[in-house]
C-alpha positions as CSV (number, residue, x, y, z in Angstrom):
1,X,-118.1,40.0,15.8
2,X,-117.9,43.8,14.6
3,X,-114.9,45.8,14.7
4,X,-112.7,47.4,17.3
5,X,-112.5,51.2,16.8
6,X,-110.0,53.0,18.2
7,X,-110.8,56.4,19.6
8,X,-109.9,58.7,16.5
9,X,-111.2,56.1,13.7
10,X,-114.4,56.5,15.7
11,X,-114.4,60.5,15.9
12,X,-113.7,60.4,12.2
13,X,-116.4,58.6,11.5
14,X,-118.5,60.4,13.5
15,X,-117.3,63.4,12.0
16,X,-118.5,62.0,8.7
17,X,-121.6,61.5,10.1
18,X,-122.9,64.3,11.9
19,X,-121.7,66.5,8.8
20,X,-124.3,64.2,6.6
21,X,-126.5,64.1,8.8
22,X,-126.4,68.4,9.4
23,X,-126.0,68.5,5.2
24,X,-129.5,66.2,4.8
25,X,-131.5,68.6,7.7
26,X,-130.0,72.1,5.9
27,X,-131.1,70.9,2.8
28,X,-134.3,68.7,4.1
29,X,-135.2,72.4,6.1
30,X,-134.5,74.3,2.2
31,X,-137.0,72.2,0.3
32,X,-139.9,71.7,3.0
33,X,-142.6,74.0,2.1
34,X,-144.3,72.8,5.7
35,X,-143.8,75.8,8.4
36,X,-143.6,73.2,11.4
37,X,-141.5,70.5,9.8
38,X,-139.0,73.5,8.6
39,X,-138.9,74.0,12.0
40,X,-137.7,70.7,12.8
41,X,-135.3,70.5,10.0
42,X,-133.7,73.7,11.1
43,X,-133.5,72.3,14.9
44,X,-131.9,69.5,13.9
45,X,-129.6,70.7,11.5
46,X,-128.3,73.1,14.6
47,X,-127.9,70.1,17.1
48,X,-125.8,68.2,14.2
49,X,-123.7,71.1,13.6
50,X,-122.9,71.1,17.5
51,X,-122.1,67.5,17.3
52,X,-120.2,68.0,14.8
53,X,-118.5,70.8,17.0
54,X,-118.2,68.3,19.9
55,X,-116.1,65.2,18.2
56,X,-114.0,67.8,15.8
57,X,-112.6,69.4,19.5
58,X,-111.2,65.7,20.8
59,X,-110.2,64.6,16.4
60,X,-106.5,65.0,16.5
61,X,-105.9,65.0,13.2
62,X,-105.9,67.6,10.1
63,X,-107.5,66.0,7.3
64,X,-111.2,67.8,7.5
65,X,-109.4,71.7,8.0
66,X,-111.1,73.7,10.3
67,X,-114.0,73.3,11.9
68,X,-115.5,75.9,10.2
69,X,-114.2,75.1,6.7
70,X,-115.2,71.3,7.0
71,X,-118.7,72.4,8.2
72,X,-119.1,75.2,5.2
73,X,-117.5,72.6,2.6
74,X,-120.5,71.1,0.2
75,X,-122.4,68.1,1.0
76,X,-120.8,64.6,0.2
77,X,-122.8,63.9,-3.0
78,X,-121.4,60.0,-2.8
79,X,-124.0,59.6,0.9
80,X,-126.5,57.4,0.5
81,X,-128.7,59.7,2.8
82,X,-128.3,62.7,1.1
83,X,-128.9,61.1,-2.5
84,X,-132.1,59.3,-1.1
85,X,-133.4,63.0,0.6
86,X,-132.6,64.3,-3.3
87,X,-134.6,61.5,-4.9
88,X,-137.3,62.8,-2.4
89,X,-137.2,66.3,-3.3
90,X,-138.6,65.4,-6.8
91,X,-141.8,64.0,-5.2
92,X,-145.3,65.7,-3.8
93,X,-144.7,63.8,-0.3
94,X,-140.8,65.4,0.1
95,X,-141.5,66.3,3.4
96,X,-143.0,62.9,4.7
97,X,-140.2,61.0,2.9
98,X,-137.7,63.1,4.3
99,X,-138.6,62.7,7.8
100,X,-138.9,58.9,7.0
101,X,-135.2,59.1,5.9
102,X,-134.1,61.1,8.8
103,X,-135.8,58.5,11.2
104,X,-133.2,55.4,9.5
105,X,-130.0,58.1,9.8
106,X,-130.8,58.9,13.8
107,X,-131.5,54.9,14.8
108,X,-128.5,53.9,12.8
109,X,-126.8,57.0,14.2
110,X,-127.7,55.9,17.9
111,X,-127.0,51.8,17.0
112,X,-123.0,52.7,15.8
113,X,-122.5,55.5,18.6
114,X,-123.3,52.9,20.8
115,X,-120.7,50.4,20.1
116,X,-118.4,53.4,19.6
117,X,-119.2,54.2,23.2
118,X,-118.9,50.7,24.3
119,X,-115.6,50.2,23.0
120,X,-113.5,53.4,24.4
121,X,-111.8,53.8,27.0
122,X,-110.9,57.8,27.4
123,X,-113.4,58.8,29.3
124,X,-114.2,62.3,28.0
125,X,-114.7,61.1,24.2
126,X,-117.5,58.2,25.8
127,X,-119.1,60.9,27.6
128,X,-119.3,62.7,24.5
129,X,-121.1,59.7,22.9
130,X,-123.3,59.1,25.5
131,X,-124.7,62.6,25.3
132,X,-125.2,62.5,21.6
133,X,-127.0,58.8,22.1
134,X,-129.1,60.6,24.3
135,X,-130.1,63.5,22.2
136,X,-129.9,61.7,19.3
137,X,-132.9,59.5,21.3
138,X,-134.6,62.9,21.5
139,X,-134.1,63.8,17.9
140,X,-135.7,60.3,16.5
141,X,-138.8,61.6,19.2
142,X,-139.1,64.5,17.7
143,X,-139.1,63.2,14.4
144,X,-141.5,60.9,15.1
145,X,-144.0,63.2,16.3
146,X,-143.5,65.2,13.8
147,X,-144.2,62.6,11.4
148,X,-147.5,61.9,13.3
149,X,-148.1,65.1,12.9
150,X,-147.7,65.6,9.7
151,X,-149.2,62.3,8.5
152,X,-152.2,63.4,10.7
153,X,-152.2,60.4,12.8
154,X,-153.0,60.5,16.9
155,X,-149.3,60.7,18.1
156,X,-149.1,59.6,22.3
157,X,-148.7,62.9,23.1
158,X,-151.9,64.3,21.5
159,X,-154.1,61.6,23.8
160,X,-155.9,62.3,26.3
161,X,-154.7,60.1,29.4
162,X,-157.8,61.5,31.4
163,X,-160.2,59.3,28.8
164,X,-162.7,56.6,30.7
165,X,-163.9,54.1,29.2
């Protein structure tokens, strides 16, 4: 049975995570020499940052600063995300590992949000999670079609639905 959070041990870890997770797209964006996945990177590394915006407004304490210190401060070089997106960096296929990577971080984003969600009770800090499940649904989209994309393989939304056999 997993672990009952209460509401500000799960903003702090969400806090934790949405600041990896905007650290891995700046950087991710920085090193991808592909326009379109850049692109992506960049979007992504926005929506984070406004996640991160969203859980630092209901985090009652003062241990991360400011908003804007906490999201200027380097990148934790202890994540295991970051150090794996690092390990990419050295490779010819950064960009295709990198979305691979960011894939994992969303799901496992959207599987602990959802027990977060699940398990409080003040209704305007579950709201919050559900709307970053949902566009953190979105994000793991995105990244998959960029991946298709980028891997040149025949993504759903590149198929022609009018086809007859």
């Amino acid at each position: 049975m997993g672990k009952e959070y209460t509401v500000q041990e799960a903003l702090r870890m969400a806090i934790r995570t949405e600041k990896g997770s905007m650290d891995f797209y700046e950087k991710a964006a920085a090193v991808t020499r592909n326009g379109r996945a850049k692109k992506v990177f960049s979007l992504l590394a926005e929506e984070e940052a406004e996640h991160l915006k969203s859980f630092f407004e209901h985090f009652e304490g003062d241990e991360f600063g400011t908003l804007n210190s906490f999201a200027g401060s380097p990148p934790d070089p202890s994540s295991p995300t970051y150090l794996a997106l690092a390990k990419a960096v050295d490779r010819d296929t950064h960009e295709q590992k990198a979305l691979e990577i960011a894939l994992l971080e969303e799901m496992s984003c959207i599987e602990s949000y959802t027990k977060f969600a699940r398990d409080i009770v003040d209704p305007v800090v579950r709201a919050i999670f559900e709307r970053v499940i949902r566009e953190t649904r979105k994000h793991s989209e995105l990244i998959e079609a960029e991946y298709a994309h980028l891997m040149r393989m025949v993504h759903e939304s590149d198929q022609d639905i009018y086809v007859r056999e």
